[in-house]
C-alpha positions as CSV (number, residue, x, y, z in Angstrom):
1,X,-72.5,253.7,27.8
2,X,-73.4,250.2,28.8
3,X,-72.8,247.7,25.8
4,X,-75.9,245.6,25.1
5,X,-75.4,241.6,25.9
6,X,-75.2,239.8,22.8
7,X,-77.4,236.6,23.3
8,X,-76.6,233.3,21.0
9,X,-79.8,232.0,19.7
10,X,-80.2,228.4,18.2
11,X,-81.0,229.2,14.5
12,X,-84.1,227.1,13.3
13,X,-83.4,224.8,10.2
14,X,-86.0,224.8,7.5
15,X,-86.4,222.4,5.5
16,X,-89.6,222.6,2.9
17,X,-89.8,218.7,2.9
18,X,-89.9,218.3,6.4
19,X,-93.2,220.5,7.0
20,X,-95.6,218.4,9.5
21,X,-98.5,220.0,9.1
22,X,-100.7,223.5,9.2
23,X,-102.9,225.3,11.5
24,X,-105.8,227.2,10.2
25,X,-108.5,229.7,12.5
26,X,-111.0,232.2,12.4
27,X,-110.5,235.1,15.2
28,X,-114.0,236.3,16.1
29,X,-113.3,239.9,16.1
30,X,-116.0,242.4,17.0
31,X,-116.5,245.9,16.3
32,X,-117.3,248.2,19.0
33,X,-115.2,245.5,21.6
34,X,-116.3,242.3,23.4
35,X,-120.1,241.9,24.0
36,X,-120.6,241.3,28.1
37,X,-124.2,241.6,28.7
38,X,-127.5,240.3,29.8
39,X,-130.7,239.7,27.9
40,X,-133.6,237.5,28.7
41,X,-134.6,234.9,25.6
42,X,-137.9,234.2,26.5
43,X,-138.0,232.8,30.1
44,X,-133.9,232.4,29.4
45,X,-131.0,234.3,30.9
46,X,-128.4,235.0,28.4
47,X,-125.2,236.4,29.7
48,X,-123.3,237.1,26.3
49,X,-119.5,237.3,26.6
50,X,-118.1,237.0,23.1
51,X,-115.5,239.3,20.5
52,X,-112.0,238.6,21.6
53,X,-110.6,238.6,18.3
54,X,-107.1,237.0,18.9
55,X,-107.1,238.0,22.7
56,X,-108.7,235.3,24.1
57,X,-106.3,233.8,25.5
58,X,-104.5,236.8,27.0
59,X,-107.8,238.0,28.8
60,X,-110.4,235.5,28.5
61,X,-110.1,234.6,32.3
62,X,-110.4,237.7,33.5
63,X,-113.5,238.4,30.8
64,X,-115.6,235.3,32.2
65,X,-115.0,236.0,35.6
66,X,-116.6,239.6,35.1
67,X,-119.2,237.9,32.7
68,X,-119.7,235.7,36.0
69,X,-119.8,238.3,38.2
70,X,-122.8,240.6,36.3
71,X,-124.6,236.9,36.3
72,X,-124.5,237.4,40.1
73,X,-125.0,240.6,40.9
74,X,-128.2,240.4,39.2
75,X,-129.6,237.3,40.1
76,X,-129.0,238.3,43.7
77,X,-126.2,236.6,43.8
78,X,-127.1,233.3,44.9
79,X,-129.8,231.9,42.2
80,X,-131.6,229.0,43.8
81,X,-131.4,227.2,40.5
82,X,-127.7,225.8,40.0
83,X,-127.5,224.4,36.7
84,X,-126.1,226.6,34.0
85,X,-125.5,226.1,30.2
86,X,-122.4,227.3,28.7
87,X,-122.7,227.2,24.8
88,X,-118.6,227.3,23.1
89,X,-115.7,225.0,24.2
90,X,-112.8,228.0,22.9
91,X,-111.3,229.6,26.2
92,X,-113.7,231.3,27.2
93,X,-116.4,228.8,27.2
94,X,-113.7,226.9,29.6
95,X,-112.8,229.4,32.1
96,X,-116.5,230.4,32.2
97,X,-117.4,226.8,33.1
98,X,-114.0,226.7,35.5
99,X,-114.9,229.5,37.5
100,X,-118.6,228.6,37.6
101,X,-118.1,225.0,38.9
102,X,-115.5,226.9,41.3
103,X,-118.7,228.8,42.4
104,X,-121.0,225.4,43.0
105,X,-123.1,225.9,39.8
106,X,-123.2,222.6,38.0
107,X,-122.2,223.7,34.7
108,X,-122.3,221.7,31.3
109,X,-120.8,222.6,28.0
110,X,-122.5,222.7,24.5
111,X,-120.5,223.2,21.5
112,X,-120.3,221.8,18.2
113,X,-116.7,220.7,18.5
114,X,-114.3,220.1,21.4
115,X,-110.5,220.5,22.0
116,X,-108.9,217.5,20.0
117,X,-105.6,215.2,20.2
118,X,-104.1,217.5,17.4
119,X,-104.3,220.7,16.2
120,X,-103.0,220.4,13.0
121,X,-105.3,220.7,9.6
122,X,-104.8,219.0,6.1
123,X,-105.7,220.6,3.1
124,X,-108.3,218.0,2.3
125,X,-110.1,218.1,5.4
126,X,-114.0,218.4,4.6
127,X,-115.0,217.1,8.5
128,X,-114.4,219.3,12.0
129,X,-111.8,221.0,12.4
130,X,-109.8,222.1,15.8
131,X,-111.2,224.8,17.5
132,X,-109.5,228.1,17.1
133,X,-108.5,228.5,20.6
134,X,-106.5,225.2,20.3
135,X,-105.1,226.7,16.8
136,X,-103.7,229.8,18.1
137,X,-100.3,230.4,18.9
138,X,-100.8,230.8,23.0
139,X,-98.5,233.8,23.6
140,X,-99.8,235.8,26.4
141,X,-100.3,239.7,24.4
142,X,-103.8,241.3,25.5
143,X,-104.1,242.9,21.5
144,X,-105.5,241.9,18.9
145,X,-109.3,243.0,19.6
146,X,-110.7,246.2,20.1
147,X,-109.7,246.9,23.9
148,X,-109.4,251.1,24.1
149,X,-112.1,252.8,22.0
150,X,-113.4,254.6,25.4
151,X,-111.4,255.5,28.7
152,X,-114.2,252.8,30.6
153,X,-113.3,249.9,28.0
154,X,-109.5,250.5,28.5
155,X,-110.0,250.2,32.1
156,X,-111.9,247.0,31.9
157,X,-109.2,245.3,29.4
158,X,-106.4,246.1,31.9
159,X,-108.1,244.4,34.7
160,X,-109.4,241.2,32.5
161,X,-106.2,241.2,31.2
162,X,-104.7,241.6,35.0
163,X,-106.4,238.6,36.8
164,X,-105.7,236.2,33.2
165,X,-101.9,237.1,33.7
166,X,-102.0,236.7,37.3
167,X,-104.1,233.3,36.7
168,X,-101.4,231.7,34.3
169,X,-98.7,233.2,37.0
170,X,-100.2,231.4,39.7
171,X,-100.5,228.2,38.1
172,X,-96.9,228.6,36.5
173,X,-96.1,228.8,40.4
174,X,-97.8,226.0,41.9
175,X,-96.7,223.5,39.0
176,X,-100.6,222.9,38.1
177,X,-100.2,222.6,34.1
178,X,-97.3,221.5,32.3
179,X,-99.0,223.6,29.4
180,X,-97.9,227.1,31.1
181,X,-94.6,228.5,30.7
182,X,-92.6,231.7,30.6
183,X,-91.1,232.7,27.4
184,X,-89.1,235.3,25.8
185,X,-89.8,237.3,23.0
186,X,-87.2,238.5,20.6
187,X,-88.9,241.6,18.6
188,X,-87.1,243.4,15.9
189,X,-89.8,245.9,15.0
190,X,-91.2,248.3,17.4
191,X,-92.8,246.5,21.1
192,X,-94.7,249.5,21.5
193,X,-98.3,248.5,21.0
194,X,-97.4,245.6,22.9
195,X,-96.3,248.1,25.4
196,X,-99.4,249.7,25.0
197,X,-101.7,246.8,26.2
198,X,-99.9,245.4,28.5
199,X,-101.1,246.8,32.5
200,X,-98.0,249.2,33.7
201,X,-97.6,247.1,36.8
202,X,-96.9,243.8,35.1
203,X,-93.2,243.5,35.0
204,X,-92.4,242.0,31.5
205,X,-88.8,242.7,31.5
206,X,-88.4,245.0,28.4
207,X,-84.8,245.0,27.4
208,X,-82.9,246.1,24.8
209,X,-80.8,243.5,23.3
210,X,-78.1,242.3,20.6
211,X,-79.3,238.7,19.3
212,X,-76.9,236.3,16.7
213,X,-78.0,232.9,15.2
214,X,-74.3,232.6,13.6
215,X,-72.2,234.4,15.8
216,X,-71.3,236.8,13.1
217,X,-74.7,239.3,11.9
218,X,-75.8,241.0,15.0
219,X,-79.4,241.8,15.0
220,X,-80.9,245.2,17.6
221,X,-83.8,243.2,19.3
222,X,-86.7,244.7,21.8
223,X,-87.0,241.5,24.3
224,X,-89.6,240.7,26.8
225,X,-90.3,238.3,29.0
226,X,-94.2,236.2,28.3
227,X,-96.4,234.0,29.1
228,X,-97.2,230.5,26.9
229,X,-100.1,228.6,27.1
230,X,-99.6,225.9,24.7
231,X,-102.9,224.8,23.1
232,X,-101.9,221.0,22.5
233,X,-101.0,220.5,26.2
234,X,-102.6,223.1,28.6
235,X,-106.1,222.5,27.1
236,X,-106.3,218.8,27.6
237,X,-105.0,219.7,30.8
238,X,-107.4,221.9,31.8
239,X,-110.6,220.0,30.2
240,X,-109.5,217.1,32.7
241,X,-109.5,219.5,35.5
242,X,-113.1,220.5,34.2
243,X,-114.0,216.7,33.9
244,X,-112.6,217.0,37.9
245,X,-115.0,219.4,38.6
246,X,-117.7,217.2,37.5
247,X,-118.6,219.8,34.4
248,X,-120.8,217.5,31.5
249,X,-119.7,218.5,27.8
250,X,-122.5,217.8,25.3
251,X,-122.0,218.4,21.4
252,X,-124.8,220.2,20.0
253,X,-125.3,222.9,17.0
254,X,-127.8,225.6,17.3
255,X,-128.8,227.0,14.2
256,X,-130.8,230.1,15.7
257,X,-131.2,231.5,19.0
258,X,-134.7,229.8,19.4
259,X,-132.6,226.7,19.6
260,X,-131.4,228.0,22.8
261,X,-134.9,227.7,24.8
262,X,-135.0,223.9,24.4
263,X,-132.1,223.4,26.9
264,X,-133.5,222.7,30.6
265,X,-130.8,225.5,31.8
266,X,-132.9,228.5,32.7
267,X,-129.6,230.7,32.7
268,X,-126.9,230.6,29.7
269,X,-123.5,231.5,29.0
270,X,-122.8,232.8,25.7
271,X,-119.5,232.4,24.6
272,X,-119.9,231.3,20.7
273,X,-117.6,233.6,20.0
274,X,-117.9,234.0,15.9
275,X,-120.8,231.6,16.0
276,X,-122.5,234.8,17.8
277,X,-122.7,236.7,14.5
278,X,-125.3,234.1,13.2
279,X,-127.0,233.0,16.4
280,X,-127.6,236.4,17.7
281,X,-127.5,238.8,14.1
282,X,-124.8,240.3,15.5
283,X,-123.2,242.0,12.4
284,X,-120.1,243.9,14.5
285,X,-118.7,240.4,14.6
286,X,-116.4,239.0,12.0
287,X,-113.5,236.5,11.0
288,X,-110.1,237.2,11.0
289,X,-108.3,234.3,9.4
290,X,-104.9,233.1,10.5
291,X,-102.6,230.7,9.5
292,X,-99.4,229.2,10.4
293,X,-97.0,226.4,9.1
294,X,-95.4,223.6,11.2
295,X,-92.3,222.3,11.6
296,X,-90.3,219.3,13.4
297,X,-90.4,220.0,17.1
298,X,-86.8,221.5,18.2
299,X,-86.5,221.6,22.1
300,X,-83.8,224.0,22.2
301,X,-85.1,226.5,20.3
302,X,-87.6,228.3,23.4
303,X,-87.8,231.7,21.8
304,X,-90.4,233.7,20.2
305,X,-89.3,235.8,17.3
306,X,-90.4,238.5,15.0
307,X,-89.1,240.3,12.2
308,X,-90.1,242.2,9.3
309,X,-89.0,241.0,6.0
310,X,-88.0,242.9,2.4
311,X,-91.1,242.0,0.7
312,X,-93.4,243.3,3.3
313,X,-94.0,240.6,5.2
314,X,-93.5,239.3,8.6
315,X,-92.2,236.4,10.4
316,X,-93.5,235.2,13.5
317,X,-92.1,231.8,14.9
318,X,-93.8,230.1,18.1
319,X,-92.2,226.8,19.7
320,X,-95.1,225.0,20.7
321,X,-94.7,221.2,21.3
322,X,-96.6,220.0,17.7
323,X,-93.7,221.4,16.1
324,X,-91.3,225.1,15.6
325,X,-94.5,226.9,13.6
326,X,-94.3,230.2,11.7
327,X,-97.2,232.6,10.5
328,X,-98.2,236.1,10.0
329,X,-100.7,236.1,7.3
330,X,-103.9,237.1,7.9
331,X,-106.9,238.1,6.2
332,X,-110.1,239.6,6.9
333,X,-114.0,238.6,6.6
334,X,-113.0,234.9,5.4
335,X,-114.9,232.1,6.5
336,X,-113.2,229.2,5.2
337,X,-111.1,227.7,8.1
338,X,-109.3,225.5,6.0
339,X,-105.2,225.7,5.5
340,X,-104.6,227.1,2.2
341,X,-101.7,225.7,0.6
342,X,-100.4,229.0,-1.3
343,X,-100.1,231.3,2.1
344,X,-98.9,227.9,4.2
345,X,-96.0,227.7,1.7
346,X,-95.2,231.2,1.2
347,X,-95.1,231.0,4.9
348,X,-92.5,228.1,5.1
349,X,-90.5,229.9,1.9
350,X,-90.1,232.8,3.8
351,X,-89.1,231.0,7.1
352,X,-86.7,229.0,5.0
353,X,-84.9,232.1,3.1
354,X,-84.6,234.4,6.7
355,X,-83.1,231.6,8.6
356,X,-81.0,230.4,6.1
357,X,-79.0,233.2,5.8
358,X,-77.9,232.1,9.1
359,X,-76.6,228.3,8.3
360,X,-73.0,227.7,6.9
361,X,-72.8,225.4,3.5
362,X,-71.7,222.1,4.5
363,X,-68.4,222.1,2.5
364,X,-68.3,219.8,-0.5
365,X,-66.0,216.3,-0.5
């Protein structure tokens, strides 16, 4: 039998004190899958495309190109008038207004908040906070939304998910955002339902493996190869190539879907995301809260990493450039997007005691 390589990882330091910051956001889960659909609000087009839970990312490109498409194919493809409203600035609002501008609509953005210079929260916070997109971890999984209820539904998440790989590939290829990378992920529970997912033709280079942070415990790791799209630098990055394309951002709140029929755009984009539960009495949509702790920024530590702890809980770690961030914890129907001190440091204590096992004493003088 072929022995398994042994790869020597850099073993993250953790030091309580040292925490930067937190990240706090709401996943806008829906039941029953993502809503992509047409209705007419009055003398309004609304083409809804909204409940990617935490998969927005992984197939929001792919979702707003269809969503663009069904815009076309009934509005006989070439509407005479060009200017379209897209309300939410999360992925999906973006990629909609990318691949619209792409199209020679003139698109402009409504939302009540933006991507920001940081997406760290404090505790305190009581004004806006960053927008979840810019919040989330960025690892390319097509999961964590309700993707394979019905054979049709599976069908259509394997080719959003598809043409949002191949997006990120592409622009990995031709150098056009720092933001993109390939990553690998070292899994010690089961990559099955990431297996699941993931379209059988995309290689992602599942190995088994033998990982060691000291050079001493040897760990049996699932690893595959990923995609990152680092919030803090890709979507700056790509709002500048929006602001290229000439598309206008405007913040504005609606509080009801009336609001909607005072914009001069006679066709809209919905992409609200959780915002949709209120604006359009959708009640399959709902929060899923997440929240992760931040650490010092550690350039050689490139790795993703999972593992399932003693006391039932897991522990994620994502190198993004703000800093070497941890998180699991999630929780279900909560609408407070604020960082909650007891999770974000039962999430650092936990980071602290796995790694630690790890580090050699410094011997005493």
């Amino acid at each position: 039998m072929k022995q398994k390589k042994v790869i020597k990882l850099t073993t993250p330091t953790i030091r309580l004190e040292e925490r930067t910051g937190q990240k706090a956001g709401l996943r806008p889960y829906r039941k029953g899958g993502v809503r992509l659909e047409t209705e007419m609000l009055g003398d309004k087009k609304i083409v809804h495309n909204y409940g990617h839970g935490g998969g927005g990312v992984s197939v929001g490109f792919g979702y707003s190109q269809e969503a663009v498409e069904i815009f076309e194919r009934e509005t006989m493809v070439y509407p005479t008038n060009r200017n379209i409203a897209v309300i939410g600035s999360g992925y999906i609002g973006l990629y909609t207004a990318y691949i619209l501008s792409k199209r020679g609509y003139t698109v402009t953005i409504y939302s009540d908040n933006f991507v920001s210079s940081s997406s760290l929260s404090q505790f305190d916070q009581t004004d806006s906070f960053p927008i979840t997109s810019q919040v989330a971890g960025g690892v390319w999984i097509p999961s964590f939304y309700e993707y394979n209820s019905t054979p049709k539904m599976k069908l259509l998440h394997e080719k959003c998910a598809r043409i949002t790989y191949n997006f990120y590939k592409n622009c990995i290829e031709n150098k056009n955002f720092k933001g993109l990378s390939y990553r690998t992920v070292y899994s010690v529970p089961s990559i099955q339902e990431v297996q699941n997912c993931i379209p059988k033709d995309i290689d992602m280079k599942y190995q088994n493996v033998q990982v060691t942070f000291d050079g001493k415990k040897i760990i049996e790791c699932y690893s595959y190869q990923t995609i990152l799209a680092d919030g803090d630098i890709f979507l700056p990055e790509f709002v500048s190539e929006l602001d290229r394309l000439k598309v206008n951002f405007i913040k504005k709140h609606f509080d009801k879907k009336e609001d909607l029929l005072q914009l001069s755009e006679s066709y809209i984009f919905n992409c609200t995301g959780l915002q949709s539960k209120f604006l359009f009495n959708d009640n399959n949509v709902y929060p899923i809260k997440g929240q992760l702790a931040v650490f010092k920024p550690n350039k050689e530590i490139d790795y993703f990493f999972i593992d399932d702890l003693p006391n039932g809980d897991r522990i994620v770690l994502f190198p993004l450039s703000v800093g070497l961030t941890y998180g699991h914890f999630a929780s279900n129907n909560d609408y407070d997007n604020k960082p909650t001190r007891e999770v974000i440091d039962k999430i650092s204590q936990n980071a602290q005691n796995y790694f630690s096992q790890f580090t050699q004493p410094k011997p005493s003088l």
